[in-house]
C-alpha positions, 0 to 999 in steps of 0.5 A: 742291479746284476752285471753278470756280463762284466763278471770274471770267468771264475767268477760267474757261477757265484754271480749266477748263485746270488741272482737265483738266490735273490729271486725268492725275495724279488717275487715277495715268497718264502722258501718256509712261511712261518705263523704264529701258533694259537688254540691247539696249535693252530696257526694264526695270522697275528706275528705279534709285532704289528705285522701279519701273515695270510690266512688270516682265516685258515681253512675253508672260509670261502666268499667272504663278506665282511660288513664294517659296523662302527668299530667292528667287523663281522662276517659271513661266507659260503657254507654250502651243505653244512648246517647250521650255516653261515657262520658268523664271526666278529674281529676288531682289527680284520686279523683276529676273528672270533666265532659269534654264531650261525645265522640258519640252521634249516637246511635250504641247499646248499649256500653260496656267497652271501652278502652281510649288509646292516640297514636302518639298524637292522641285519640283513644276509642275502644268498643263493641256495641250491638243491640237487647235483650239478644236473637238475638243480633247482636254485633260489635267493633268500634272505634272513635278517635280525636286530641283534647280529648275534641272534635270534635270526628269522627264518629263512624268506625265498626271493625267488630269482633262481637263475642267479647267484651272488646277490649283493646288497646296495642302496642307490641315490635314490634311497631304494634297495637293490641286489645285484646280481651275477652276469652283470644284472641288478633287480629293485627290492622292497622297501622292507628288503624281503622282497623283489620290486620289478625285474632284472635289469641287465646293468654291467658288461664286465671286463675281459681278460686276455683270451691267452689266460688259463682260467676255468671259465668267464663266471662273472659273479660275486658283485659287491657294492660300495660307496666313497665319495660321489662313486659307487664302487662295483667288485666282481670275480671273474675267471672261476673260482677253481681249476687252474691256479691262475684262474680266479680274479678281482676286478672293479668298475664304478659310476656315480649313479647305482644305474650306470653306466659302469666304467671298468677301472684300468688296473684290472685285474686289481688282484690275479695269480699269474703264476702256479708258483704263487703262494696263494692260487684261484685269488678273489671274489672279493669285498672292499671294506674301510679300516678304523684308520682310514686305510682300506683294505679286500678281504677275498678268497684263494686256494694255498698252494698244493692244498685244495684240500683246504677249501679257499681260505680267507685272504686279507690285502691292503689297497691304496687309493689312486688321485683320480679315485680308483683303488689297487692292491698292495700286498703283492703276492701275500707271501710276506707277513704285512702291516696290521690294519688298526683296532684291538687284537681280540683272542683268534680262532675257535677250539675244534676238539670237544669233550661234549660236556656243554650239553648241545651241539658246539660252535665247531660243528656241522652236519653235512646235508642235514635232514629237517630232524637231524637235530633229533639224532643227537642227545646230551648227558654225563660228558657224552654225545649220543648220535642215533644211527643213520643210513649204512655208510658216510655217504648216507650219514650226515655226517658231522664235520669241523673244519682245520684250516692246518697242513697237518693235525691229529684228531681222535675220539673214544665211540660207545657203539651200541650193538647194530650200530657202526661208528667212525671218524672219517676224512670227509670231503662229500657223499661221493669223496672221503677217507676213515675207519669205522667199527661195529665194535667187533670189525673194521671198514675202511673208506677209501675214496668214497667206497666201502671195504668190505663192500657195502660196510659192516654187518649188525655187530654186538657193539663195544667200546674203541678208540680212533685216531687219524692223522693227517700229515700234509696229505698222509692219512695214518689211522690207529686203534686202541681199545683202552685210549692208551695202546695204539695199532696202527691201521694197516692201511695208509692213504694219499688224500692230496687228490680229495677237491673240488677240481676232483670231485666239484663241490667247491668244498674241503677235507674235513675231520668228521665222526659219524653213526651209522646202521641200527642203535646208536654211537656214544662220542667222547672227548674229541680231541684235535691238535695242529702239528709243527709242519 
């Protein structure tokens, strides 16, 4: 304890010096967190030394849904407009992951917070999807199921239920099937699960946060089921998933029956940012899974601090269990690496860059807003990607994206572009927000915040070959040019993109590195290459 009162005159500025320097460490942050550096310098939860450090998913990796399966972990999450969606990955000790596939690829809307659940030996993922904007959506629930959780999966099945969101799987007491639901409603399935067996039915109330919170709105959502013991354990987000820092939280309710009634734990909420100064913002939608160990463990969703860009990243914190069986957090702020949960440490993450020579689309992209034919568009052969051209600009391009999950990086690709064609790499967040440079192989376009200079873009050229890099330094975007990949021109235009989120522009989505075909012919892609930076 600090007893400034009792300390001499001369001696009080030291005295208030070490009480401000201890701070940092009471609150659980560091001025400068470090990670481990992996594939292309991207960083990496695993310290090497047992312990730690959130993301253990940098990146926009948002609602996270892990099943436990023996001994392994596998899991999925939001994919929204990018296809092929939800991504699945596989890690054996919840901090190291690995890329194992996708389980859609027919773009059916854009997907949000899946729940993965395995049944009778059979793989099941439930998500809503959505078509349109924000006005006059239309939206549904589907599911996809498989026997090998590496594939092939079915085909998408509709449930219906378009006024919900979130469905998460359980199975009651009585043996049968259920999905809840958000705002605290649950529906029976069939037996199969590929259908709905009756009505909602409203089950849970929720629990209400103090009204002199900054949230974005109530939003209950993301209902996640799990049982120990005699209890089923419910796991809900609330406070919206976005705008202020301190909006978002995990809470927990329980009952012995899948039923209810459904009693509000009295530590809730069980995770919540309370101050803008945290190193992680907007914490929750969170699944609760046990470790090989025994130890427990929510794998949920949060914003870093002063990077929305980033999309929500995914955050890993242990729990401990309290004598009358309700569980809370334990990692504090996440600011601080922590102990490992236990299982091997398989090699992490998944190269972004691409030289193309595989002969088919590579794990780490995605088009945004595919059309049914989009796959059509692309073509394979002597170390090249061909793109058909498609629309004028980004916005109408589908463009194809990666996702970094790193504060700072570099990427760049050399274009063939056929005569007619326009082609260019972009920092794109949506069809409405994005950043780049593209070329019609004798001019220039810039894309600066979702719009065309010159207005409209480039007109039919006669082709050519360039190079494009971008840099992206903690939200500084610098473009260069070389027309031989070895003499570089550094654009003349510099961006600022810390303002390209959802807070922003909606969406829920991230600044992506992106490359793109657009106008008549087609844009031959080489040797993408990306590299994390030492910020």
């Amino acid at each position: 304890m600090f007893r400034i009162a009792r300390c001499p005159r001369f001696r009080l500025i030291a005295c208030l010096w070490l009480l401000s320097a201890s701070l940092p460490c009471l609150a659980g942050t560091d001025a400068a967190p470090t990670w481990k550096r992996g594939i292309e310098n991207q960083r990496i939860a695993d310290l090497g030394d047992g312990t730690f450090r959130n993301p253990v998913l940098a990146g926009d990796h948002p609602d996270p849904s892990v099943l436990k399966d023996g001994d392994d972990y596998y899991l999925t999450l939001s994919s929204f407009d990018a296809y092929p969606g939800l991504p699945l990955w596989h890690s054996r000790d919840l901090v190291n992951w690995q890329p194992i596939g996708h389980a859609i690829t027919r773009n059916v809307g854009s997907i949000w917070a899946p729940d993965i659940v395995k049944h009778q030996g059979r793989y099941y993922i439930y998500f809503p999807a959505r078509r349109g904007g924000t006005e006059g959506a239309t939206r549904s629930n589907y599911v996809v199921w498989a026997d090998d959780i590496r594939g092939p999966w079915s085909e998408p099945v509709e449930l219906g239920l378009g006024k919900y969101i979130d469905p998460g799987h359980a199975v009651g007491e009585d043996g049968k099937r259920y999905l809840f639901l958000s705002g605290g409603d649950y529906v029976q399935l069939s037996d199969d699960g590929l259908k709905v067996a009756g009505a909602p039915k409203h089950v849970y109330e929720g629990w209400r946060y103090p009204e002199s919170w900054d949230v974005e709105g109530y939003a209950q959502e993301g209902p996640k089921i799990h049982k120990r013991g005699d209890w089923y354990y419910m796991t809900t987000a609330v406070g919206g998933t976005a705008g202020p820092p301190t909006g978002h939280m995990v809470i927990t309710a329980r009952s012995k029956s899948i039923h209810g009634p459904w009693q509000n734990s009295p530590f809730n909420p069980i995770v919540r940012t309370a101050s803008r100064d945290e190193p992680w913002w907007s914490r929750g939608h969170a699944t609760v899974v046990e470790g090989t160990d025994g130890r427990w463990w929510m794998v949920y969703h949060g914003y870093e601090n002063g990077y929305w860009t980033l999309g929500r990243q995914m955050l890993l914190d242990p729990i401990e269990w309290t004598e009358d069986g309700w569980f809370i957090a334990k990692g504090g702020d996440l600011g601080r690496p922590l102990k490992k949960p236990s299982g091997e440490a398989a090699p992490h993450g998944m190269a972004l860059s691409d030289d193309f020579g595989r002969g088919r689309l590579g794990p780490q992209w995605a088009f945004f807003d595919p059309a049914p034919d989009e796959y059509a568009r692309l073509s394979f052969a002597d170390g090249a990607m061909t793109l058909q051209s498609k629309g004028r600009t980004p916005r109408d391009s589908s463009p194809l994206t990666v996702t970094a999950g790193d504060k700072a990086y570099q990427f760049e690709v050399q274009m063939d572009i056929a005569p007619g064609a326009v082609g260019g790499a972009l920092l794109f967040y949506s069809d409405r927000l994005y950043v780049g440079v593209g070329s019609n192989g004798e001019q220039f376009v810039m894309h600066r915040y979702g719009l065309e200079r010159p207005t409209g873009g480039l007109a039919a050229g006669s082709g050519g070959r360039l190079w494009l890099r971008v840099t992206n330094d903690r939200h500084v975007v610098t473009f260069h040019t070389s027309r031989d990949g070895k003499t570089w021109t550094k654009y003349p235009v510099q961006m600022e993109v810390s303002g390209y989120h959802h807070n922003v522009a909606g969406g829920f989505l991230a600044l992506k590195p992106a490359i793109y075909a657009a106008g008549n012919g087609s844009v031959r892609f080489r040797d993408f290459r990306y590299h994390a930076l030492d910020r």
